[in-house]
MIDO-915558 format. One record per residue (C-alpha): x, y, z. Coordinates in steps of 0.2 Angstrom, whole numbers, plus 5000, padded with zeros to 4 digits. Layout:
BEGIN
XYZ/...
END
This chain:
BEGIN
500050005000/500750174994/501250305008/499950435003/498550325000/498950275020/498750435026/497450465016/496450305023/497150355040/496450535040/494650465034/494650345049/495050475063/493850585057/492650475054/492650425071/492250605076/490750595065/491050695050/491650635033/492850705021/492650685004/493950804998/495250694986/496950714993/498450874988/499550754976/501350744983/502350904975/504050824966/505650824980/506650974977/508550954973/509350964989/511050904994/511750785002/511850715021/510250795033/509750915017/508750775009/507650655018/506550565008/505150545022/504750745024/503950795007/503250945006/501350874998/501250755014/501750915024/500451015015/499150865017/499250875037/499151055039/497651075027/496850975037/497251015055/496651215047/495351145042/493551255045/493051075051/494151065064/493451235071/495051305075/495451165086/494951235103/495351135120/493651065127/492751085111/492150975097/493751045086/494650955101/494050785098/494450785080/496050855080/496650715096/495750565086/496550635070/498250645078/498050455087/497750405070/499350485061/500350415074/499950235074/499850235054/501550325055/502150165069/502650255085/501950175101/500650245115/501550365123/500650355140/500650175147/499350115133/498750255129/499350405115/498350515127/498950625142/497550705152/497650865157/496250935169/495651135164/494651255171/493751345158/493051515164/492051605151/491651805156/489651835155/489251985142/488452075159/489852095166/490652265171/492052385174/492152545181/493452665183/492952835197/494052975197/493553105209/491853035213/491553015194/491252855186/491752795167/491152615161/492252545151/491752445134/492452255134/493552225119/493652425115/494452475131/494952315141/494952135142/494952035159/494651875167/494851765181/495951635188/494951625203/493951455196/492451595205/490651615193/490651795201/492051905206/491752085214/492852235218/492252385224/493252525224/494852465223/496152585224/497352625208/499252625208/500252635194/501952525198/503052545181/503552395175/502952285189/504552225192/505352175206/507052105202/508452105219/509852045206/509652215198/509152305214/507452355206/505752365215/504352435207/503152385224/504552445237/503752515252/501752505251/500552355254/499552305240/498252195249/496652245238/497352375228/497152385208/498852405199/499152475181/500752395175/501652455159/502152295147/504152255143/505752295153/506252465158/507652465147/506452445132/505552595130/507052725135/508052635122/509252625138/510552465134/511052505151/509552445159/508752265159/509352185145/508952355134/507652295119/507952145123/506452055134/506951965148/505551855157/505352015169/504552095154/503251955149/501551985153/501351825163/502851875174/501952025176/500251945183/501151815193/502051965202/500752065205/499751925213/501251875224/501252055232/499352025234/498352135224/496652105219/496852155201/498152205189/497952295172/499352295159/499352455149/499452375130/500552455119/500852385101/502852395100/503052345118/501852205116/502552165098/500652135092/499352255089/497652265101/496652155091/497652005096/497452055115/495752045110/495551865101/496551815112/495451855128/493751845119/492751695124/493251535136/494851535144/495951405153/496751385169/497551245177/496751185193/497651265208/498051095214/499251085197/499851255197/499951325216/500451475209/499751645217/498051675208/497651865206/495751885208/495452005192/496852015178/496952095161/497152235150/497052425144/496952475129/498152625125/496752735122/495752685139/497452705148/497952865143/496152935148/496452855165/498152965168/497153115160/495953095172/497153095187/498053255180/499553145173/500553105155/500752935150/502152975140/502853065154/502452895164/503352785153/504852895155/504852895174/504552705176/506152675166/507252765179/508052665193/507352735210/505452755202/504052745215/502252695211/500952825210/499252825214/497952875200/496852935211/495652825203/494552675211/494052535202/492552425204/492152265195/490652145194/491452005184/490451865181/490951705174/490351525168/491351395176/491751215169/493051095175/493651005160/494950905152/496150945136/497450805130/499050805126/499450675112/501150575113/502150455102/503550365105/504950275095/505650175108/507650175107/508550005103/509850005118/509450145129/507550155129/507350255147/508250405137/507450505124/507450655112/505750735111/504950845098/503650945101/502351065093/500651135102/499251085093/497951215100/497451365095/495651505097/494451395091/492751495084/492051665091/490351675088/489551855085/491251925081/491851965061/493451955055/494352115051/495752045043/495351975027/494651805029/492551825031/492251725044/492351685063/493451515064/495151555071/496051405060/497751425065/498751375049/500451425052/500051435072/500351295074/499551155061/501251195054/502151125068/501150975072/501450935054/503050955057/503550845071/502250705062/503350705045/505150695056/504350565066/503950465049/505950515046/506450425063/505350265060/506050245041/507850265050/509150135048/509750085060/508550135072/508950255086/509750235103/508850335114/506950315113/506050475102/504450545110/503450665099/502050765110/500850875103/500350995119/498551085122/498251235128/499851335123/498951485117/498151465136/499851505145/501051365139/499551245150/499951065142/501851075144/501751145158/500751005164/501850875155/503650945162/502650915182/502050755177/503450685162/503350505153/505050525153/506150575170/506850745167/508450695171/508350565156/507850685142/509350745132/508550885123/507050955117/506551025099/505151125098/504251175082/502951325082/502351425069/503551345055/504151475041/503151475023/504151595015/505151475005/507051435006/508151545016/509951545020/509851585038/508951475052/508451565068/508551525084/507551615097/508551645112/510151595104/511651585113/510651475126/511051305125/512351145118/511051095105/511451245096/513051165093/512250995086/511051115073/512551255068/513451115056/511751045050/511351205046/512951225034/512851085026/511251165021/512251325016/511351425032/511951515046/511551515064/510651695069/509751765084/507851835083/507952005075/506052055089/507252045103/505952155111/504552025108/505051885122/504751745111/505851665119/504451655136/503051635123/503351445118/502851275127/505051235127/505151375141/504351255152/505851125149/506951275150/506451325166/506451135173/508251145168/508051025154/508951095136/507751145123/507951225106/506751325097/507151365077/506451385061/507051465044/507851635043/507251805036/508551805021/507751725008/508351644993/507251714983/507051904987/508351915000/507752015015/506552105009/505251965005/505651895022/505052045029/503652055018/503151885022/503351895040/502252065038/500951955029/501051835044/500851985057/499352035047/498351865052/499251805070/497851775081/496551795067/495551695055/496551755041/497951625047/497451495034/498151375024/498651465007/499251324993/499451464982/500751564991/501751465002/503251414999/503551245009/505251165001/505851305014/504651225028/505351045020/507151095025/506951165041/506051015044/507750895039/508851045046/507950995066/507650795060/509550815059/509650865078/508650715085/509650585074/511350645081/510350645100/509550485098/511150395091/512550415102/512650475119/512850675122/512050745135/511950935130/511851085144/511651265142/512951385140/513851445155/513051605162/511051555156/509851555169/509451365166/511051305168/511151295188/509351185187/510351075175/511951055184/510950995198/509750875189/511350765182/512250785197/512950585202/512150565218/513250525232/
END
C-alpha cells in the first residue's frame, strides 16, 4: 500500500470516528526538490504530505481546534490516527493520550467595569477598552472600589536592585502595570537587558508578580511595539472561554481580576488623574521609580461560567534500541482559538473560525513528518523518540506545563527537546533562527546541520517580543532540561530580506486571526521541508549516540541542570 493512499485511509478513519466525513480527494505529493546531500534530503518529509496534514488540522471542520470543544476531539482522534499509521507506540502506558484537567471560565456579556476618578464613574466597553478574566475558578467576582496604583513595570528583580512595589501593601489594591522591561521603552541598553525582553518583561511574569504581592487586580497597559502585536490579538485572544489549570496543578498565586487596557482607555485613566502617560513611561524606566496612585477606584462585577474540563495531550513514542529509558522529544502545540461566535473577521478572511494554519497545524505537521523520518531510520535509534503534541499553549503554555510536572520520561533522562511552532512558509532561506540563541549545547548539534544546508545560525531579530517566554520549550527550560526552538531565517533565497520581511508582515497581518489559513497558492514549503530535515537532523545525532547537551555557561537554566545530572552520592 502506497504511503499517501495510507494517510489518506488513516485521516478518513480518525475523522470518521468524530462523525464527520471527508470527501475532499487528497493534495497530490509535490516532486522532492533537489537538495544536497547528508540531513538536506530526507526522503520521508515531502512537502505534499506536509501540506496534506496542515490542510487538514486548518481545516473549517476542525473549528479552530479549541481545548474542550468538538474541534478537540477531532483534532486528538486525527492525531492518534497519524501516529499509529506512522508506527510509534502509545505514549502514556497504553494510551497515545495524556489528560490534562482545565478550568474553563468564560466572562458573562453582563459583566462590568468601572473606573471613578473624583467621585465620577466611566464604564468601560469589553473588547474596546479592556479585556479581563479570572483565575479564581469563581462564577462571580466583585471589587468595589479598589484603589489604583500605577507600579511601572511591575518588576521586582533583587539581582538588579529593582522594586517597582517597594514600600506599600498592595492587599486589595488595583495595579496598572506597563508591558516589557524598563530598558525597552528608554531605548536604555544599560537597563534590563535593553530591547531585549527578559522574562521580567512578559505579561505572565507580570500577573504572577502582582498576585504574589497580593493585589486584587492588575491591568497591563497594552502597547503595540512593547507587546510586539497590535490590540486585536489581546482581543481574540481573551474573547470567549479561557483555561486555567486547577490550583492543585499550578499552586501558583492566583490574582482575583487580571487583564488589559487598551492604549486609548489608559491614557484617559492618567488624564483623568492629572497625569502623562508618555511622561509615565519615561519615569517608570528610571532606577529609584515609585508607584503612583491614580487617584482612581475601580470596581468590577465579573461574572463567569465555570466548567471543570479536560484537554489531552497526544504522545508517540519510538522506543530506542539499547537505551530506551532515554529519549529526544519533539514537540509542537496543537491548539489554538477555536470559533468566536457574534464576532467578524477584520482581517481578510469572512468568517469567525480562528483556524490556526501556520499557528501551529504547521508544527504538528511537522513533528508528524520527522517522526515518519525516525521510524524509516536505519538503523533505528538509541535513545527512545517521544513526539507530543501539547493543548492549551495559546492558554499560557498549560499542556507542557502539565507534562514537564508530570513527564513519561524522568527529566533527568531527556537529552534535549525540539520544539516546532509556527513553521516558516516563505520558502528557502539561507539563515535558520533560533529564538534565544546563545542558550544552550544543541545549538551546537543544529549549527553544522545547518551548513551543510548552506545556512547560518542567527538570533531573533523581535528581541523586544520575548518569544523566547512565549513557547511550550520554556517550560523544559525552566525545569532545567535543554530545549531548542528554530525555524527558517528571514533572508530568503528568493528575494533576500525584503520578501522575508514581507512575508513575516503577511503573517503579522493574520496571528491570532481567521486569516491564518492554509494558502496552497502562496506558500512556499520546500523552505518548511528543509527546516524540517535541518531539526530531524538534531534528533538523529541525540537519539544515536550518547551526548548529554547543557546550556551555556551564564544561562539561567544551567544551575537547574547542573543539579538534575548531578551523580548522587
Amino acid at each position: 500500500m502506497s504511503r499517501k493512499l495510507m494517510l489518506v485511509l488513516a485521516t478518513a478513519a480518525a475523522l470518521a470516528a468524530c462523525k464527520r466525513e471527508n470527501t475532499d480527494a487528497p493534495a497530490a505529493a509535490a516532486p522532492a526538490p533537489e537538495t544536497p546531500a547528508g540531513y538536506a534530503f530526507v526522503p520521508e518529509i515531502t512537502e505534499g504530505d506536509f501540506a496534506e496534514l496542515v490542510k487538514t488540522l486548518a481545516s473549517d471542520e476542525f473549528e479552530g481546534r479549541a481545548p474542550g470543544s468538538l474541534g478537540e476531539e477531532k483534532t486528538v482522534a486525527y492525531l492518534e490516527a497519524q501516529m499509529k499509521r506512522i508506527g510509534l507506540q502509545p505514549g502514556n502506558g497504553d494510551s497515545y493520550f495524556q489528560d490534562v484537567p482545565m478550568i474553563e471560565s468564560t466572562a458573562a456579556p453582563e459583566s462590568t467595569l468601572t473606573l471613578a476618578t473624583a467621585g465620577q464613574p466611566r464604564d468601560l466597553k469589553f473588547g474596546t477598552d479592556y479585556v479581563i478574566g479570572t483565575r479564581t475558578g469563581k462564577t462571580e467576582v466583585k471589587l468595589d472600589a479598589s484603589e489604583v496604583v500605577f507600579v511601572g513595570y511591575g518588576v521586582d528583580a533583587p539581582e538588579r536592585k529593582w522594586n517597582d512595589y517597594a514600600g506599600q501593601d498592595w492587599t486589595g489594591k488595583t495595579v496598572v502595570i506597563l508591558v516589557n522591561d524598563p530598558g525597552f521603552h528608554s531605548n536604555d541598553e544599560t537597563l534590563f537587558d535593553g530591547k531585549r525582553m527578559t522574562y521580567y518583561g512578559r505579561w505572565t511574569y507580570k500577573f504572577e508578580e502582582a498576585a504574589r504581592k497580593g493585589a486584587a487586580a492588575a491591568l497591563i497597559v497594552h502597547d503595540t511595539p512593547g507587546a510586539s502585536y497590535g490590540w486585536d490579538v489581546v482581543r481574540n485572544s481573551w474573547s470567549g472561554p479561557q483555561y486555567d489549570l486547577p490550583a492543585a496543578d499550578d499552586p501558583e498565586p492566583r490574582l482575583p481580576v487580571q487583564g488589559w487596557l487598551s492604549a486609548d482607555a489608559a491614557r484617559q485613566l492618567f488624564a483623568d488623574a492629572g497625569l502623562d502617560l508618555d511622561a509615565a513611561y519615561k519615569s517608570a524606566s528610571r532606577p529609584g521609580f515609585k508607584p503612583v496612585p491614580l487617584k482612581a477606584k475601580l470596581s468590577v462585577d465579573l461574572k463567569s461560567t465555570i466548567a471543570e474540563k479536560k484537554s489531552r495531550n497526544v504522545i508517540g513514542v519510538l522506543p530506542g534500541t539499547t537505551r530506551a529509558d532515554e529519549a529526544v522529544i519533539y514537540m509542537a502545540h496543537w491548539d489554538h482559538l477555536g470559533k468566536h461566535e457574534g464576532q467578524h473577521s477584520d482581517d481578510g478572511a469572512g468568517d469567525n473560525i480562528y483556524n490556526g494554519a501556520i499557528d501551529n497545524a504547521t508544527g504538528v505537521a511537522g513533528i508528524l513528518e520527522i517522526a515518519e523520518a525516525f521510524v524509516a531510520q536505519n538503523p533505528k535509534p538509541e535513545r527512545s523518540v517521544a513526539f507530543i503534541a501539547v493543548t492549551l499553549e495559546e492558554s499560557g503554555l498549560l499542556g507542557s506545563k502539565y507534562y514537564v510536572a508530570h513527564p513519561t520520561f524522568a527529566l533527568d533522562k531527556i537529552a534535549g527537546v525540539v520544539n516546532l511552532d509556527a513553521m516558516s512558509v516563505a520558502g528557502r532561506s539561507r539563515d535558520m533562527v533560533v529564538t534565544g540563541f546563545g542558550a544552550s549545547e544543541l545549538e551546537d548539534i543544529l549549527k553544522p546541520i545547518a551548513a551543510e544546508q548552506g545556512r547560518t545560525l542567527r538570533g531573533e531579530t523581535s528581541v523586544q517580543s520575548g518569544f523566547y517566554f512565549r513557547s511550550d520549550h520554556f517550560n523544559f527550560a525552566k525545569a532545567g532540561v535543554p530545549a531548542l526552538y528554530a525555524k527558517g531565517g528571514d533572508d530568503l533565497v528568493e528575494g533576500g530580506t525584503e520578501a522575508g520581511k514581507r512575508a513575516a508582515d503577511d503573517y503579522a497581518r493574520h496571528y491570532h486571526g481567521p486569516g491564518d489559513q492554509y494558502y496552497p497558492e502562496t506558500w512556499k514549503i520546500d523552505g518548511t521541508v528543509q527546516d524540517l530535515e535541518a531539526l530531524y537532523g538534531v534528533g538523529k545525532e541525540l537519539a544515536g549516540g550518547d551526548r548529554w547537551p547543557n546550556w551555556y555557561p551564564g544561562s539561567e537554566f544551567k544551575a537547574a541542570r547542573d543539579r538534575m545530572m548531578k551523580p548522587a552520592e
